[in-house]
C-alpha positions as CSV (number, residue, x, y, z in Angstrom):
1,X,-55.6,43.6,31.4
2,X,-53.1,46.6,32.7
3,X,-50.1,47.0,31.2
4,X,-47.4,47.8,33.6
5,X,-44.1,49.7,33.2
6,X,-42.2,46.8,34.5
7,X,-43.9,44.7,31.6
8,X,-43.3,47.2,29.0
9,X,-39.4,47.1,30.1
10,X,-39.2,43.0,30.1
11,X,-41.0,42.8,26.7
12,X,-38.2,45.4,25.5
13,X,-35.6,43.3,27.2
14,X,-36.7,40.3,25.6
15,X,-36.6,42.0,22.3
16,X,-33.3,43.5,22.9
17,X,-32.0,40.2,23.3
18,X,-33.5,37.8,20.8
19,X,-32.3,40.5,18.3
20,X,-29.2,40.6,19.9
21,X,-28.8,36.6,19.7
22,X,-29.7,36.7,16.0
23,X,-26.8,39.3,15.5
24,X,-24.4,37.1,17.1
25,X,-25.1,34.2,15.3
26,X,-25.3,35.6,12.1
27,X,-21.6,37.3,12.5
28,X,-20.2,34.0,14.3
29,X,-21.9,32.5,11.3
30,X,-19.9,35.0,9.1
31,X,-16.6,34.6,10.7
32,X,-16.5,31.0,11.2
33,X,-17.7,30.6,7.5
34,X,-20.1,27.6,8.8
35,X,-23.7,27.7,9.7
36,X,-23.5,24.8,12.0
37,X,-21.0,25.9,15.1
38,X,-22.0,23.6,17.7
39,X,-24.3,20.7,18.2
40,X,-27.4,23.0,19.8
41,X,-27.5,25.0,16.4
42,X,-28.5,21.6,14.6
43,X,-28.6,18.5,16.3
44,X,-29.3,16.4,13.1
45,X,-27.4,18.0,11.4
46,X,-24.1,17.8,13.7
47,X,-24.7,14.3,13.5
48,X,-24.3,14.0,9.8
49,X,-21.1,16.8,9.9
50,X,-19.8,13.8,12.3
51,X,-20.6,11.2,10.0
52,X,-18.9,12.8,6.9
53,X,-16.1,14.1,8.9
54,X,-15.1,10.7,9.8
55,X,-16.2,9.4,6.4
56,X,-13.3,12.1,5.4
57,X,-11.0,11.2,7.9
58,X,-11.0,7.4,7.1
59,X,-10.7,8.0,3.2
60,X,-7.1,10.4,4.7
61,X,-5.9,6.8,6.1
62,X,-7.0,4.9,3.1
63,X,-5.0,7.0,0.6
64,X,-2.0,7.2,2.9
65,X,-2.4,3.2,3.1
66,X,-2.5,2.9,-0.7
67,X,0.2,5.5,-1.3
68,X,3.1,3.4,0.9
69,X,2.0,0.2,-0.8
70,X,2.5,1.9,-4.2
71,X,5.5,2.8,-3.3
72,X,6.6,-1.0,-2.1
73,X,5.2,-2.3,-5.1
74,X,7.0,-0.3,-7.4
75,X,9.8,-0.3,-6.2
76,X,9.4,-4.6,-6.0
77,X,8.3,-4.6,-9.8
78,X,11.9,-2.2,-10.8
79,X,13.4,-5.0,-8.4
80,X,12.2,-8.2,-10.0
81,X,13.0,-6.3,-13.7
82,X,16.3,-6.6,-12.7
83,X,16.2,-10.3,-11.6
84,X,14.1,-10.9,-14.9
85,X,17.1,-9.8,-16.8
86,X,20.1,-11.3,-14.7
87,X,18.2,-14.6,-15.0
88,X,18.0,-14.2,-18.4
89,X,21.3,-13.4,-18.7
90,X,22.2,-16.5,-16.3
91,X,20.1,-18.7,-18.9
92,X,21.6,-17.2,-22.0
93,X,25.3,-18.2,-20.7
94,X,24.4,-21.6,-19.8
95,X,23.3,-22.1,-23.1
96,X,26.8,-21.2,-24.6
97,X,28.1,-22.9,-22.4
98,X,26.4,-26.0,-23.5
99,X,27.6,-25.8,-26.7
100,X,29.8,-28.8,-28.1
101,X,32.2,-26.2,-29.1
102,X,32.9,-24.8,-25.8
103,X,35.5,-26.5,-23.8
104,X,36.6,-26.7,-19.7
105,X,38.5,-23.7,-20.0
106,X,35.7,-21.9,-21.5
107,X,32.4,-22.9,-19.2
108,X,35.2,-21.7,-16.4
109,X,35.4,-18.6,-18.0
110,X,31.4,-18.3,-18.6
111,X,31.6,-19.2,-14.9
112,X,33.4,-15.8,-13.8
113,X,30.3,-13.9,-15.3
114,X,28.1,-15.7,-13.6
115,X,29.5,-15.6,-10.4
116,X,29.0,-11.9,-10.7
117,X,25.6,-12.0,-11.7
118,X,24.6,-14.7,-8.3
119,X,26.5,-11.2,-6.1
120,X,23.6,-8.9,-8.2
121,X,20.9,-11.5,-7.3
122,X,21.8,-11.1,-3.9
123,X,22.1,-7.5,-3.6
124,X,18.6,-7.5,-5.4
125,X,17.8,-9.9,-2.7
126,X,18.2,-7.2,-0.1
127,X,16.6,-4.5,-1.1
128,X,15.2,-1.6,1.1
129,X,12.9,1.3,0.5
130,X,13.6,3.7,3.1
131,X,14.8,1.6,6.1
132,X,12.5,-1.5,5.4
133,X,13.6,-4.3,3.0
134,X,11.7,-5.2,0.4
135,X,11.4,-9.1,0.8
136,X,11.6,-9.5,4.3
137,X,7.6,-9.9,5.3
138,X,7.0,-8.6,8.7
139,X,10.9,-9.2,9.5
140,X,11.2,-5.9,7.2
141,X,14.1,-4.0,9.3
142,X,16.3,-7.4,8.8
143,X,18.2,-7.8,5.6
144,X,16.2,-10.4,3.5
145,X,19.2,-12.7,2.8
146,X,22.6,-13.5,4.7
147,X,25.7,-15.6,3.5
148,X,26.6,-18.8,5.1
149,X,30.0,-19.5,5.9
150,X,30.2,-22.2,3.6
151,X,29.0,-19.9,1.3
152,X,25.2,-20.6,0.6
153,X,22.5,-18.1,1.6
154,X,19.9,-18.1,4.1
155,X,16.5,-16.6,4.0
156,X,16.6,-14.1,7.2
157,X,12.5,-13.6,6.9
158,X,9.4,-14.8,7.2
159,X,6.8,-16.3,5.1
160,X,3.8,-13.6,6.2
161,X,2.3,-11.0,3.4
162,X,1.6,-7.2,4.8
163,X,-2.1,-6.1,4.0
164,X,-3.3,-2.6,4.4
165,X,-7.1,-1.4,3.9
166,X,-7.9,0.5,1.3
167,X,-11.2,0.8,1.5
168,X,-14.3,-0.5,4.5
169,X,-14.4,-3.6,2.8
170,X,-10.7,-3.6,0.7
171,X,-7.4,-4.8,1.3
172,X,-4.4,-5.3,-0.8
173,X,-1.0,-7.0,-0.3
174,X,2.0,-4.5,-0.3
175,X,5.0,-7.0,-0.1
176,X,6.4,-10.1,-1.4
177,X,8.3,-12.5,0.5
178,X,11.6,-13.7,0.1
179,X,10.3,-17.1,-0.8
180,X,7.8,-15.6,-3.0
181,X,10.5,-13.8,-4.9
182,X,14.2,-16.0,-4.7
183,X,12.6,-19.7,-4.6
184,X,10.5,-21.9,-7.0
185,X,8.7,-25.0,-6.4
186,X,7.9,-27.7,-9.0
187,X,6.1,-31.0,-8.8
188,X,8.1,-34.3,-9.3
189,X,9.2,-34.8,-12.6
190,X,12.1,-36.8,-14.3
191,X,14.4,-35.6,-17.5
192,X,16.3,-37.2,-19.7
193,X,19.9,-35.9,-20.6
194,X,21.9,-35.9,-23.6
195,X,24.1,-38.0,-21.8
196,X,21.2,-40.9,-21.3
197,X,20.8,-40.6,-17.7
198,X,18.0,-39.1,-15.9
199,X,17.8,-36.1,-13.4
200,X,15.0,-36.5,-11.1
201,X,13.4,-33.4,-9.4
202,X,11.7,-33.1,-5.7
203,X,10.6,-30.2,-4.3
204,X,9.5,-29.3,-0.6
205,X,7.1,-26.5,0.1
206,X,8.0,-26.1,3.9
207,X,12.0,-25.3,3.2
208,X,11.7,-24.1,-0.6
209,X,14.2,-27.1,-1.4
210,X,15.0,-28.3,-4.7
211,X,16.8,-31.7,-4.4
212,X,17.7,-32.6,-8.2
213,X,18.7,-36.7,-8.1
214,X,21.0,-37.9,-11.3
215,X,20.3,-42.1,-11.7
216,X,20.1,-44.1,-15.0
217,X,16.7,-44.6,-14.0
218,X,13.5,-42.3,-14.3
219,X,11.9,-43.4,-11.7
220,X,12.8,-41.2,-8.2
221,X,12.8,-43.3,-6.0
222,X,15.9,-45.1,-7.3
223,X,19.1,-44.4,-4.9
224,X,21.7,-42.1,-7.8
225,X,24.8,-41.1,-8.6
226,X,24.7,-37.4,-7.6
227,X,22.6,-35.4,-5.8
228,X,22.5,-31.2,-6.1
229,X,19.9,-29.0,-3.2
230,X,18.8,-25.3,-3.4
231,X,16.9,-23.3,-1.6
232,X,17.5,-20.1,-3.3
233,X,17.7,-18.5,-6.6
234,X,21.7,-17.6,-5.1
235,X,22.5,-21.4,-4.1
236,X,21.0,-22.3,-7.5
237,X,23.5,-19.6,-9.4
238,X,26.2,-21.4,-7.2
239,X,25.7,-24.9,-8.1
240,X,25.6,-23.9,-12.0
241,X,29.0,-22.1,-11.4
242,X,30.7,-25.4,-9.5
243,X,28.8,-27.5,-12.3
244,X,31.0,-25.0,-15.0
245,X,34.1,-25.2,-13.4
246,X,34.3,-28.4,-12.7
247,X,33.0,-28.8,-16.4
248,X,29.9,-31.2,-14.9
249,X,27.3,-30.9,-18.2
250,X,24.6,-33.1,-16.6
251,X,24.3,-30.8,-13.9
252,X,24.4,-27.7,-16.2
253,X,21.3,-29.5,-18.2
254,X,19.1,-30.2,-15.6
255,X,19.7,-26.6,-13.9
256,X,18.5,-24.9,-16.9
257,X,15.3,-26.4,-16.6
258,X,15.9,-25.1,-13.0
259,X,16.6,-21.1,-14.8
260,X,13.4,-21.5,-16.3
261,X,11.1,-22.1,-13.7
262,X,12.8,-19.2,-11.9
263,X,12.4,-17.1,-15.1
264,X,8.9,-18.0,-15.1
265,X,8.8,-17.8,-11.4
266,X,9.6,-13.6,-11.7
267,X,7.6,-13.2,-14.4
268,X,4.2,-14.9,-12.6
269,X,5.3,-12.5,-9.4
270,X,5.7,-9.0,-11.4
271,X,2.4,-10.0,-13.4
272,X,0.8,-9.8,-9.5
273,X,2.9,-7.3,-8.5
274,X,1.0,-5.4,-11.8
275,X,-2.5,-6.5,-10.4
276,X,-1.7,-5.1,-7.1
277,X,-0.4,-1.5,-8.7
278,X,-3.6,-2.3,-11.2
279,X,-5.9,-2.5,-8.0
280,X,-4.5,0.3,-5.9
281,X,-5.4,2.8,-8.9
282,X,-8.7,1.7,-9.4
283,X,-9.3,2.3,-5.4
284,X,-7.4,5.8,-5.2
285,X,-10.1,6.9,-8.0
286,X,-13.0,5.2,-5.9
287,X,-11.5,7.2,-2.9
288,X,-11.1,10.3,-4.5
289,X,-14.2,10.4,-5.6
290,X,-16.0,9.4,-2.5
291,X,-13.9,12.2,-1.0
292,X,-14.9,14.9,-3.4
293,X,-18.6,13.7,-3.0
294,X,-18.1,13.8,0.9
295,X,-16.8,17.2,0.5
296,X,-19.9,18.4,-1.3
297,X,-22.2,16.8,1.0
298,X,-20.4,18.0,4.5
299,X,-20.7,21.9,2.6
300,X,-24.0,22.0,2.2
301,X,-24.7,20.9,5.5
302,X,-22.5,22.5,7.2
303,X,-21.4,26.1,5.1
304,X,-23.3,29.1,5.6
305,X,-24.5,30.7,3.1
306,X,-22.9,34.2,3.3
307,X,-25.5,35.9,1.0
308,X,-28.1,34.7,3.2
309,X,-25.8,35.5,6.5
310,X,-24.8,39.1,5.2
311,X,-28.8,39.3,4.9
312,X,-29.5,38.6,8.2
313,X,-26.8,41.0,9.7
314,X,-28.3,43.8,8.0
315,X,-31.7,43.1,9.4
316,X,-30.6,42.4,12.7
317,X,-28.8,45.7,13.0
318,X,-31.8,47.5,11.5
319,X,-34.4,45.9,13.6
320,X,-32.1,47.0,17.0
321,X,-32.1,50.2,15.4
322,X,-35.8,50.5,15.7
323,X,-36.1,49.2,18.7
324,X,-33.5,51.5,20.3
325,X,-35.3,54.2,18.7
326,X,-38.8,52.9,20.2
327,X,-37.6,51.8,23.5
328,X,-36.1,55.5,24.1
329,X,-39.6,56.8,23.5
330,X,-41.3,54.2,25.3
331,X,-38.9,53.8,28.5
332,X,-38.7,57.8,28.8
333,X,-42.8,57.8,29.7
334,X,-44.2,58.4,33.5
335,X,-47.0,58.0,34.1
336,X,-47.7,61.8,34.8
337,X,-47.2,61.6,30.9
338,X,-50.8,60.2,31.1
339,X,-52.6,62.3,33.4
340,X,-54.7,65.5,32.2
């Protein structure tokens, strides 16, 4: 077969280039710091830069998701820590003021303090992180409680629990309701007080009502005396202050049965509050970790390897060294250069 001169300069062409090509990608390799730049260097391996990218990019919103509801949730728990000890402050005066010693005069004094602790409750009852209220549910830019005219309080949100993702497959509850946190429910149940009668107690789910019935019978169904309704750990406070001043002790018995369950009420929400917290910790670590192993898995499919790119360079620029130095010999021949 003759070799031509036009052949001679296309094969050098070709050279020129391919070497060329290499050069560029080597120093776009050592620029950019990856080996993988667009999808025709590696098709395959695009794919799997997409997959952990996004892998990466969800784990982002997870951790953000987990980080505001560990922020709700503490700041709930340092919330109902405060009611905890109001209540039990609530309960501790209504116990003095029990006392046979204690007279009118007194339980309307013990009354004063716990009119001030009801106004806590209820600032407690409204508050915010940021601009959203704590206790509010979805309703969380409208104050969780207002006061009535006639002086009771009314529950301003709604009933529905915020869940974020914190994982593919996890979720976890950031809030707690109003009626979660400021009402208690009980089944029906009778007592007997000191005095002989009985106080009979009905609850109602759908409102949050307490209806407390005083009869000289147990059984609830019979028509009594008095009658006392709550909705709210605020209204509840209330009652106990008109049932001091007006020096009513059956009603202060039977509502310390009613401070009790509420007691017990805070402490069974703050032990969930705790699980919560407890979960969200466990799930940042999970995260954390599937980030960092992510992280070493996107590198090594997507780095260069700067040893290996340096390398590469230096042939590159050696082999169009040579072949500058050929082609200039080569391309420089006639073909008189060949004739004797």
């Amino acid at each position: 077969m003759r070799v031509s001169a036009f052949m001679i300069y296309d094969q050098t062409k070709q050279s020129f280039q391919s070497n060329l090509s290499k050069l560029y990608d080597s120093q776009e390799q050592q620029s950019s710091g990856l080996k993988i730049n667009r999808p025709s260097d590696d098709t395959i391996g695009m794919q799997k830069v997409f997959d952990y990218k996004l892998t990466l990019n969800y784990n982002e919103q997870y951790k953000k998701n987990m980080d505001d509801a560990q922020s709700l949730l503490d700041s709930t728990d340092s919330v109902l820590s405060e009611m905890t000890n109001n209540l039990q402050r609530i309960s501790e005066l209504m116990i003095d003021a029990s006392n046979g010693s204690r007279g009118p005069v007194d339980r309307q004094d013990i009354a004063q303090e716990i009119s001030v602790l009801k106004d806590e409750l209820y600032n407690l009852s409204n508050s915010k992180l940021g601009d959203r209220y704590l206790f509010s549910g979805f309703n969380n830019r409208v104050s969780s409680y207002a006061t009535n005219a006639n002086g009771t309080y009314s529950y301003l949100g709604d009933a529905n629990h915020v869940k974020v993702d914190t994982s593919l497959t996890g979720q976890v509850i950031e809030n707690v309701t109003g009626t979660d946190a400021f009402a208690i429910s009980m089944a029906p149940q009778s007592m007997r007080l000191d005095s002989g009668n009985f106080a009979s107690f009905t609850s109602v789910a759908s409102s949050a009502q307490i209806t407390m019935v005083f009869s000289t019978s147990s059984d609830p169904s019979v028509t009594g005396y008095d009658q006392v309704s709550f909705t709210n750990y605020m209204d509840m406070v209330n009652e106990i202050v008109t049932a001091l001043d007006t020096n009513n002790t059956e009603r202060l018995s039977a509502l310390q049965k009613c401070v009790a369950l509420a007691i017990d009420n805070t402490t069974s929400i703050r032990a969930t509050v705790g699980a919560r917290l407890s979960y969200i910790n466990s799930a940042q670590q999970t995260t954390d970790n599937s980030t960092s192993s992510t992280n070493g898995l996107l590198s090594t499919v997507q780095d260069a390897d700067m040893t290996e790119v340096f390398s590469n360079i230096s042939k590159s620029e050696v082999a169009l060294q040579a072949l500058r130095q050929t082609s200039s010999q080569i391309l420089s021949q006639s073909l008189l250069d060949f004739l004797k």
